[in-house]
C-alpha positions as a Markdown table, in Angstrom:
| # | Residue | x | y | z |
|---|---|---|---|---|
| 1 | Unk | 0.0 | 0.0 | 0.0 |
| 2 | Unk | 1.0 | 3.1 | -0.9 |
| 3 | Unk | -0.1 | 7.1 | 0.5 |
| 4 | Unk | -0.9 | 9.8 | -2.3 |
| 5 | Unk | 1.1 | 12.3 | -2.4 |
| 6 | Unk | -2.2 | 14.9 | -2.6 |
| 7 | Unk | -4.8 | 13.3 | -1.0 |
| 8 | Unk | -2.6 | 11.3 | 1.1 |
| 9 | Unk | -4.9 | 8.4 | 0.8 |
| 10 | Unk | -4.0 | 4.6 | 0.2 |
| 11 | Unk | -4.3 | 3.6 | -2.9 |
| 12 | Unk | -2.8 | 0.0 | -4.8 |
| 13 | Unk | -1.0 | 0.0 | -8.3 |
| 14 | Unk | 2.3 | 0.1 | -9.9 |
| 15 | Unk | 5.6 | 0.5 | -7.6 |
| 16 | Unk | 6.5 | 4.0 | -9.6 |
| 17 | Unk | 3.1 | 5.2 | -9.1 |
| 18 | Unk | 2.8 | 7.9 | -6.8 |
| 19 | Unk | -0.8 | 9.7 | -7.2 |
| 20 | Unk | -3.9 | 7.8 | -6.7 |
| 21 | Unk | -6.1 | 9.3 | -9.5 |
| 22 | Unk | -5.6 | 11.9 | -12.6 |
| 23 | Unk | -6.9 | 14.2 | -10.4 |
| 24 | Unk | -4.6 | 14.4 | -7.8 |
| 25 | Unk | -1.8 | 14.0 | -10.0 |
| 26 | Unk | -3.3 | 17.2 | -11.5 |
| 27 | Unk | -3.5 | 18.9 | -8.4 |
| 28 | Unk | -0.2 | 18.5 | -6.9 |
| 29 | Unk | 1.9 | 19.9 | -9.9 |
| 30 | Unk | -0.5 | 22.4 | -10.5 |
| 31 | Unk | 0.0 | 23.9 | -6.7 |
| 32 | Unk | 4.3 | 23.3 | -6.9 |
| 33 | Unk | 3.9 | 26.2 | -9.7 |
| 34 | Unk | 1.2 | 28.1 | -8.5 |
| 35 | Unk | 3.9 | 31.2 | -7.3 |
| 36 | Unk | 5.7 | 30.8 | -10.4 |
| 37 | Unk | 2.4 | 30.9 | -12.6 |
| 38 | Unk | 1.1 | 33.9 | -10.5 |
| 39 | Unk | 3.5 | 36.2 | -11.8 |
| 40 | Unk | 3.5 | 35.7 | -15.2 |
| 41 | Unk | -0.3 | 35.5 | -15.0 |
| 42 | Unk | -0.1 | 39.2 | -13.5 |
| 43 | Unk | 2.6 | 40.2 | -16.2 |
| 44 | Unk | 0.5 | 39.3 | -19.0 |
| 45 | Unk | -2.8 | 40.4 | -17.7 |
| 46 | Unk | -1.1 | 43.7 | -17.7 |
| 47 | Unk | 0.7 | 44.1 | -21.1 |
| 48 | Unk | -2.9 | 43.0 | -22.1 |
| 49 | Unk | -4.4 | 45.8 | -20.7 |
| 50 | Unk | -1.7 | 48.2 | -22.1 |
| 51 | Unk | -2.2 | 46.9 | -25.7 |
| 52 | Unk | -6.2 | 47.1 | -25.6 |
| 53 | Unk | -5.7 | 50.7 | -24.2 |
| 54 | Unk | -3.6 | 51.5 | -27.2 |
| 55 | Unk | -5.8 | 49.6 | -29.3 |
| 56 | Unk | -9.0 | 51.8 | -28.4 |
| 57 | Unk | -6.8 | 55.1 | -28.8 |
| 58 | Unk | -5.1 | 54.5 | -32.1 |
| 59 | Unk | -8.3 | 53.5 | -34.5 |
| 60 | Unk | -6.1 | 55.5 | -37.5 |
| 61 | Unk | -2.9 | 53.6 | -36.9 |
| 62 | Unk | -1.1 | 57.2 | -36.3 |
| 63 | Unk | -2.7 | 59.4 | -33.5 |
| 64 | Unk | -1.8 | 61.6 | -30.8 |
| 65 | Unk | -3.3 | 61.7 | -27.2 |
| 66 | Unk | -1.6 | 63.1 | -23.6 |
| 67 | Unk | -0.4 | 61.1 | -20.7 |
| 68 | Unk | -3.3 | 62.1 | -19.0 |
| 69 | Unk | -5.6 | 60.1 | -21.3 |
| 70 | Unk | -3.5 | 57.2 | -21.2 |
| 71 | Unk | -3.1 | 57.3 | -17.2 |
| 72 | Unk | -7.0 | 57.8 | -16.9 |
| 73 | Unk | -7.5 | 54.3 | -18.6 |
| 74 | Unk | -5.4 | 52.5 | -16.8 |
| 75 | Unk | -2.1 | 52.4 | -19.0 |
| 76 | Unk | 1.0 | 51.4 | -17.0 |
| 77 | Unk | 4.6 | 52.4 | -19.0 |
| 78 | Unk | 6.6 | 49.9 | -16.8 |
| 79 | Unk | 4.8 | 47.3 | -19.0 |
| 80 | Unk | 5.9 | 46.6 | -22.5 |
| 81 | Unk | 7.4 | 44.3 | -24.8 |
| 82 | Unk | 10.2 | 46.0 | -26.8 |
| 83 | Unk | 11.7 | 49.3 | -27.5 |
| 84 | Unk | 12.8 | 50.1 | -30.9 |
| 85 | Unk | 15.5 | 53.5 | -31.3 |
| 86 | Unk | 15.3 | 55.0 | -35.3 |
| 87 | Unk | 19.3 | 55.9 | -37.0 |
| 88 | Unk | 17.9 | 59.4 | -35.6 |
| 89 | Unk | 17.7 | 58.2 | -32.1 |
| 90 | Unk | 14.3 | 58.4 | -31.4 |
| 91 | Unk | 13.2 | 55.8 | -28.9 |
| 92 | Unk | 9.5 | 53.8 | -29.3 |
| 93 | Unk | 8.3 | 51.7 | -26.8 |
| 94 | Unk | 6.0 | 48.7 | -28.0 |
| 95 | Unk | 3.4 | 46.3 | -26.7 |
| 96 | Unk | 3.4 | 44.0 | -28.9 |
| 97 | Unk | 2.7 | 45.5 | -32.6 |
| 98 | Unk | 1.0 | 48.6 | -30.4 |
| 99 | Unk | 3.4 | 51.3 | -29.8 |
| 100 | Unk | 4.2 | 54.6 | -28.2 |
| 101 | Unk | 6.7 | 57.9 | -28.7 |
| 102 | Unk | 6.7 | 60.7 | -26.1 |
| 103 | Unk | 6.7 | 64.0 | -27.7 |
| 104 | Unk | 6.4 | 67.4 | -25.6 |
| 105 | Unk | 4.1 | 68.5 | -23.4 |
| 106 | Unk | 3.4 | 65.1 | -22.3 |
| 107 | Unk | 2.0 | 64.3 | -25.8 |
| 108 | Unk | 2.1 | 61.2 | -26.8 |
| 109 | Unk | 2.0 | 59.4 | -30.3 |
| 110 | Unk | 0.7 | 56.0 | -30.8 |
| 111 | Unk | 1.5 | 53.9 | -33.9 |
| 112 | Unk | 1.0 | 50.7 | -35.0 |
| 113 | Unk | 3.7 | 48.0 | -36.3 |
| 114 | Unk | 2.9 | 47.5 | -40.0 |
């Protein structure tokens, strides 16, 4: 007889078998990467946010709107997926094919990745 390493119930079958149903076996990787599941879960929910935010702003593919706009939505610029500089040095920051460039006067311009 051997104990579940979930349930901790008795169970007979093979010697190298250490869950006594699918279920458990399910259950005990699934909370050894909860933590590690929990951040990337957080990370994504928020570049997902960021990129529908752009998304609803920039219809046209080229438009301009302040920081206040984007702030007011919810848009966080700690979260994004790349930054791209021109040969002219002018740095856009990206989530995913959505991106941004800061202009003056806390002006912003979005684009989108063709």
């Amino acid at each position: 007889m051997k104990k579940c390493l979930n349930c901790e119930e008795t169970f007979v079958g093979r010697i190298d078998k250490k869950y006594c149903s699918d279920y458990c076996r399910n259950s005990y990787n699934n909370r050894l990467d909860i933590e590690g599941k929990k951040i990337i879960r957080n990370i994504n929910n928020r570049l997902r946010k960021n990129y529908k935010i752009l998304s609803e702003l920039n219809v046209s593919g080229k438009t301009k709107v302040s920081k206040h706009k984007l702030i007011s939505k919810g848009f966080d610029f700690d979260y994004l997926t790349s930054i791209y500089t021109t040969k002219k040095g002018t740095v856009y920051h990206f989530c995913y094919d959505q991106g941004y460039l800061a202009l003056e006067n806390d002006l912003f311009v979005l684009i989108k990745r063709e």
